[in-house]
C-alpha positions, 0 to 999 in steps of 0.5 A: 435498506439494500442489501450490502455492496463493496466498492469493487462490486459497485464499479463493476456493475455500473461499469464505472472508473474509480479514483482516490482511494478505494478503502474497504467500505460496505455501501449499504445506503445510497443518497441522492439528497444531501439533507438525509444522510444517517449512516456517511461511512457507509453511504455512497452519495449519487450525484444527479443534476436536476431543475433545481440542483446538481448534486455534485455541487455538494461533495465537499459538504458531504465529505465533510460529514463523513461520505466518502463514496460518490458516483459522480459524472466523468468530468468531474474533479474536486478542488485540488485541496481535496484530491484523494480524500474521497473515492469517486466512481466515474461514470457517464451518466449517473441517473443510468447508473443509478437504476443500474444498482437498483436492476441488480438489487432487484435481483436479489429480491427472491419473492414475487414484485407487482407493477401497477401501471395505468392512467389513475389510481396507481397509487391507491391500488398499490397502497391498497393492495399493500393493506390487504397482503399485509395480513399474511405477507411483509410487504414491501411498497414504493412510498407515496407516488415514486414511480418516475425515472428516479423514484422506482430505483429509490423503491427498490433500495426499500426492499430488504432480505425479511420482505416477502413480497413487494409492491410498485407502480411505474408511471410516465410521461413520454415515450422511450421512460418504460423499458427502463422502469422495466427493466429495473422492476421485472414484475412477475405479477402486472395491474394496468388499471385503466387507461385516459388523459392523465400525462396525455400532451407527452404522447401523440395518441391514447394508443401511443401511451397504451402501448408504452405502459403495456411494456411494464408487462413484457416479462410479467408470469401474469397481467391483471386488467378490466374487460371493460377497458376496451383499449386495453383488453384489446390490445392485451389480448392481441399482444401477449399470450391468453394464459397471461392474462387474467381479466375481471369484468362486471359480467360473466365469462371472465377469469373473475366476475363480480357483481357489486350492491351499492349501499348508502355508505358502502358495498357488497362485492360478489365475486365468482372465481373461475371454479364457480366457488362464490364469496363476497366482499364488504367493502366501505365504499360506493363511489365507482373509482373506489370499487374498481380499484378494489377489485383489482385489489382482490383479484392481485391477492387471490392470484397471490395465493390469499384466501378470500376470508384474509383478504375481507380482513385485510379490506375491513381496514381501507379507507380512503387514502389521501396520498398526501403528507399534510400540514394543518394547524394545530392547537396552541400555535402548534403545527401538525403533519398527518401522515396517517395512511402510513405504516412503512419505514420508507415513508416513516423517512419521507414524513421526517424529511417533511418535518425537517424542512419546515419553519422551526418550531420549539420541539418535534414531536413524534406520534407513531404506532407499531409497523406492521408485517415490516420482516425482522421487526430488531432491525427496523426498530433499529433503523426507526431508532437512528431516524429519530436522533437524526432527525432530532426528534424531542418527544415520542408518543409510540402505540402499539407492542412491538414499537415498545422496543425503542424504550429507553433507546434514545436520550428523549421524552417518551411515552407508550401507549398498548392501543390509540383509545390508551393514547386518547384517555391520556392525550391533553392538547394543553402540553403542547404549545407551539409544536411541530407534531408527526402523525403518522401510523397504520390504518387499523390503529385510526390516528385520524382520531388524534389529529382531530383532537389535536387540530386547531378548532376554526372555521370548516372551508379550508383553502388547501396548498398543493407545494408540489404545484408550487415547486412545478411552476417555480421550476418552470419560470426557472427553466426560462431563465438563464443560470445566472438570473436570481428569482424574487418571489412576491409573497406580499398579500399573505402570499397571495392569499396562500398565508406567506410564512408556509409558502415562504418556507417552502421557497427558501428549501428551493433556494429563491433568492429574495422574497417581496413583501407590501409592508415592513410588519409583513416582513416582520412576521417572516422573520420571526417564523424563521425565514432567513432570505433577503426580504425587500418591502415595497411599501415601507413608511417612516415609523417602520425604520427601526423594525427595517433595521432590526429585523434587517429587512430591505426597503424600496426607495421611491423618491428624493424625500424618502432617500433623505428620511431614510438616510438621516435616520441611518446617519442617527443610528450609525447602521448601514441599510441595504435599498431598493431604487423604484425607477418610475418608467412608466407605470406612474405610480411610485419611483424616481422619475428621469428628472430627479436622476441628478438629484438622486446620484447626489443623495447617493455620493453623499449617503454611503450608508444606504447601498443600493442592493438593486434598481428596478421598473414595475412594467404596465402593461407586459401582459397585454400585446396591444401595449408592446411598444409601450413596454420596449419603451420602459425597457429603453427608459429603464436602461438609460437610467440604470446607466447614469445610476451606475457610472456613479457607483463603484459596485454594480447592485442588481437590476430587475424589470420583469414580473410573471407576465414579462418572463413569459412574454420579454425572456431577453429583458430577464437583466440579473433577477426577476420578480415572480409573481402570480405565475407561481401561484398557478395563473399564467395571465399571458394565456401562453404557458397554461399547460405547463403550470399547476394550480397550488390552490383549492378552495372547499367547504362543506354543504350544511343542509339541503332543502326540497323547494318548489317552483317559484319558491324564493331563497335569500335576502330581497327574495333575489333568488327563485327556484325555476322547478321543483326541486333542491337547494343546498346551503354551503358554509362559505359566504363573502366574509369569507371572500367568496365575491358577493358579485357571483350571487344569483348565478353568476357562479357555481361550485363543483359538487361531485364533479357536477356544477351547481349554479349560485341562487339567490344574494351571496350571505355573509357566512353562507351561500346558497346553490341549486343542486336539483337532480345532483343527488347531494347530501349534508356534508358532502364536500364542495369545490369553490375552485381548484380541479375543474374550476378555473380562477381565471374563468371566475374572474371573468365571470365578475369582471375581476382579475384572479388576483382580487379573488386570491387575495379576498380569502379571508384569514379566518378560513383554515390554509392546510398545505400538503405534498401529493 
């Protein structure tokens, strides 16, 4: 919530040229999304362009809805029927500007601002250090990883007059990013938590990306950073004054020295301060990253002013954070969000964006506890109170005193509860019945409880979806296209084993074009989970015609007998049905041949109810250089045929050739659409465009039980497997009835446990695998990484003699698809 700005402040700071009319408008919202605008009278809308969008497209929707303010590039008019409704603030360079009104807003923000900055960690530091000031202080935090070019100005809107402290990261990728982050944030108190590889291909070395990081810090009263970092404390030392650094270390002789006792499931932290007072810290964490990162933690609160008793209470409720907005299979066909790291306004918004954009469900259920140490908790409550009716929430489940303020404030089923023990007393999984279900609340309250009870009770291995991957590789394969060429988005196969109605939502928020599907009911099952995109199905069969027409779905045409089948039931059923012409130029596997042209020009005069929505080839060999001319050829072929196809028609459908291998490798053959395939799945299968994309997928279990075995001892069925020394095995719940290829038994595959590879040993069982972890220090119920981070689909592939496709689509149905935002 900024603090409020008439329209002759805002031109003046951004030193802006204003047109229309300039009415007497307090801007006490900006947007830069069209989607979440709750209050438009007083919201000035910035117009950015991005990968996927330009803003400015949107203006006339917006006006519709009430905005009439808009920071808008130079060059831009509205159409001339809507001159002189709206005022539009003219600028140069609208990101600029919009971290112009984030620097003044800054300096409004009387109290102390941290900046974190660093390779890994940023984020849970910033999270943590939250927490832990919260037991004295309002804090303010930028919400989830918003620390880019964008996501810093967009946190410091977040903060309002009640907040007494506030808490950001900044991150980057390149050089030139950090003096503007800087500038905006002006931090009085800095945290470099570490430095190493993280973003590492936009710098030309690790000092390079020391060096622009280390900028945060230029204004900073102090910088918090670890001795033990040597790249940083060296150049730290070298290049800011010694009364501004405070440094910790393991040892002794630092600013603060701490000495940590690692226990089975948590540690000890004894800190000596400066004046040689000892206190120590209980924390409930062993694992290395956990500990520093608390330790930045400590050491930000004590120069804050906390005392050590009100930090220790502080860190009694930390745990570890999974920075992500997460859906996850309900009960009763329901769907959940866990977002119970959460406790702050900002992010209350992000969740309810998250929920907006999924496939419909029959009601929004909202759970929420109180929001802790938020300043003037009327108007917060307030604000939660207006998101609720914005976001059309049906039914609120509220814990805690202070959230009791919005009874009775919204026309909607609603309950309160003064504890989560209240709540769990009263909870029956039974009321809900295909539900979209918010968790979300502060630590201390343990809503972790709730979505357990609420999760549907399956399988353990999950196979978990990163969505923010998949919009970085789609953007990716669209930034190789031409504005003009629309994407087909393969989700055939169940999404290539990702489930295709989640992914499929998600592709229709990105504004894909069309969605490819094998098999009439897959397209069905879409439908009826709300996706509204044209689906074209590539497999379709004659007792599927009426369920084509139903639920309007586009097949693909393949040959002369098809056309007639297809055709004559259209005639029967007096409906019009749009198709797809396959033109076999190669691949011999479905599709006209050259020889049946004639013949298919005359079905086409003669049918007028079947429209030819597009013409397309399947390439063979686009991903294997060997077979170059043998694609030019296709190409050649494909033209020839579009050719004699058109001259007869009396529109122009869409032509479309190539697949993830041929964007990569034939940019100039992108015709009016391309299919995207496993491309956006993560898998370049070229080799050519690695680095750029991202892995959506990670596969992961859990270990069941460990064993001690001796040499020689055999494991499995036919005693295939033989323990070369003694030492350990462990059983993983996973096995080939979950697609975990029975050809990775006997050490042709490994999983990663704790970052460390453990080699298969022994046959690969139905429903369990068995690993040899000797010397890995490994315990039931450790997690287990299949594949994902660490463990490339295309290096197991290999490693059997597949392709990653066969791997991807083998995941079996009954392992649990949870899909997040990181």
């Amino acid at each position: 919530m900024m603090q409020n700005l008439s329209l002759d402040q805002l031109v003046g700071l951004v030193h802006a040229e204003k047109h229309g009319p300039l009415d007497d408008i307090e801007i006490s919202q900006i947007a830069i999304d069209s989607r979440n605008i709750l209050q438009p009278e007083n919201t000035l809308f910035v117009a950015l362009k991005g990968a996927k969008f330009d803003g400015h497209e949107f203006i006339p929707e917006l006006m519709d809805q009430g905005v009439k303010a808009f920071l808008v590039r130079d060059d831009f008019e509205l159409p001339f029927s809507l001159t002189g409704q709206a005022c539009l603030i003219k600028v140069k360079n609208t990101l600029k500007a919009l971290q112009e009104l984030a620097a003044y807003q800054r300096t409004l923000f009387k109290g102390p601002l941290v900046g974190i900055t660093g390779s890994n960690g940023k984020t849970i530091v910033k999270e943590w250090l939250g927490q832990v000031l919260s037991q004295k202080f309002a804090v303010a935090k930028s919400p989830k990883s918003y620390n880019s070019q964008v996501g810093v100005p967009l946190s410091l809107f977040g903060i309002d007059p009640g907040h007494q402290v506030a808490v950001m990261e900044a991150g980057i990728s390149k050089p030139n990013e950090m003096e503007t982050l800087t500038a905006m944030l002006m931090p009085q108190l800095g945290i470099f938590t570490n430095i190493g590889t993280a973003h590492e291909e936009g710098f030309e070395s690790m000092q390079q990306k020391l060096e622009e990081k280390a900028k945060l810090f230029v204004y900073s009263d102090f910088i918090i950073f670890r001795k033990e970092h040597i790249l940083i404390s060296d150049y730290l030392k070298k290049n800011f004054p010694s009364d501004r650094l405070i440094e910790w270390s393991d040892n002794i002789g630092s600013d603060y020295s701490f000495t940590v006792k690692k226990e089975e499931q948590s540690s000890k932290i004894l800190l000596m301060r400066p004046d040689l007072r000892v206190f120590t810290f209980q924390v409930p964490f062993s694992d290395e990253a956990s500990l520093e990162n608390i330790r930045h933690v400590i050491t930000a609160a004590l120069t804050l002013g906390m005392e050590p008793q009100a930090i220790q209470e502080g860190l009694k409720h930390l745990k570890a954070i999974d920075m992500r907005l997460t859906l996850k299979p309900g009960c009763n066909e329901s769907l959940i969000i866990d977002d119970t790291y959460n406790n702050d306004l900002a992010g209350l918004r992000l969740a309810l964006d998250f929920m907006a954009a999924q496939r419909p469900k029959k009601r929004k259920v909202l759970i929420i506890s109180d929001l802790l140490q938020v300043g003037n908790t009327t108007q917060v409550y307030a604000e939660v109170g207006r998101l609720l009716e914005f976001y059309g929430i049906d039914y609120l489940i509220a814990v805690g005193e202070d959230i009791q303020r919005l009874k009775g404030e919204n026309p909607i089923q609603q309950e309160f509860y003064s504890s989560t023990e209240e709540l769990l007393q009263n909870l029956q999984t039974d009321v809900f019945d295909n539900d979209l279900i918010l968790v979300t609340g502060a630590r201390k309250f343990g809503f972790e409880a709730i979505v357990n009870r609420l999760q549907q009770r399956i399988h353990g291995t999950t196979l978990e979806i990163n969505l923010n991957s998949l919009t970085n590789n789609y953007n990716f394969y669209k930034s190789r296209l031409k504005p003009q060429t629309k994407i087909m988005v393969m989700v055939k196969a169940f999404a290539y084993g990702g489930g295709a109605s989640e992914i499929a939502n998600h592709l229709q928020q990105l504004k894909a074009d069309y969605l490819a599907v094998a098999y009439t009911d897959e397209g069905v099952a879409l439908r009826e989970e709300g996706i509204r995109l044209p689906i074209m199905v590539l497999n379709p069969v004659q007792e599927s015609f009426i369920h084509l027409k139903a639920y309007q779905l586009e097949p693909v045409v393949y040959s002369p007998g098809f056309f007639r089948e297809l055709a004559k039931f259209c005639e029967v059923q007096q409906t019009h049905m749009k198709v797809h012409l396959d033109l076999d130029t190669g691949m011999h596997r479905l599709g006209f041949e050259e020889t049946h042209m004639d013949e298919l020009i005359g079905l086409i005069k003669a049918n007028p109810q079947l429209e030819i929505a597009s013409l397309y080839t399947h390439l063979a060999a686009a991903d294997e250089s060997e077979h170059e001319n043998y694609t030019r050829d296709q190409f050649q072929a494909f033209d020839q045929m579009c050719a004699k196809i058109m001259e007869n028609l009396a529109y122009k459908p869409i032509r479309h050739a190539l697949n993830s291998a041929g964007i990569a490798k034939y940019p100039e053959h992108q015709y009016d659409m391309v299919r995207l395939g496993i491309g956006l799945y993560g898998i370049e299968v070229t080799g050519k465009y690695d680095k750029q994309l991202k892995p959506i997928s990670t596969l992961k279990t859990t270990i069941s039980q460990v064993k001690n075995l001796k040499k020689g001892q055999t494991i499995g069925y036919s005693r295939k497997g033989i323990m070369p020394e003694d030492g350990q095995i462990a059983t993983i719940a996973l096995g080939y009835a979950d697609g975990y290829d029975r050809r990775f038994s006997n050490g042709r595959g490994y999983v990663l446990i704790n970052g460390k590879k453990a080699p298969v040993i022994g046959n690969v069982c139905m429903d369990m695998t068995m690993i040899n972890v000797s010397g890995l220090n490994v315990k039931e119920g450790d997690e287990v990484i299949i594949y994902g981070p660490g463990i490339s689909l295309k290096e197991l592939a290999e490693r059997i003699g597949t392709i990653p496709y066969e791997l991807l689509t083998n995941i079996s149905s009954r392992v649990k698809r949870v899909y997040y935002l990181d």
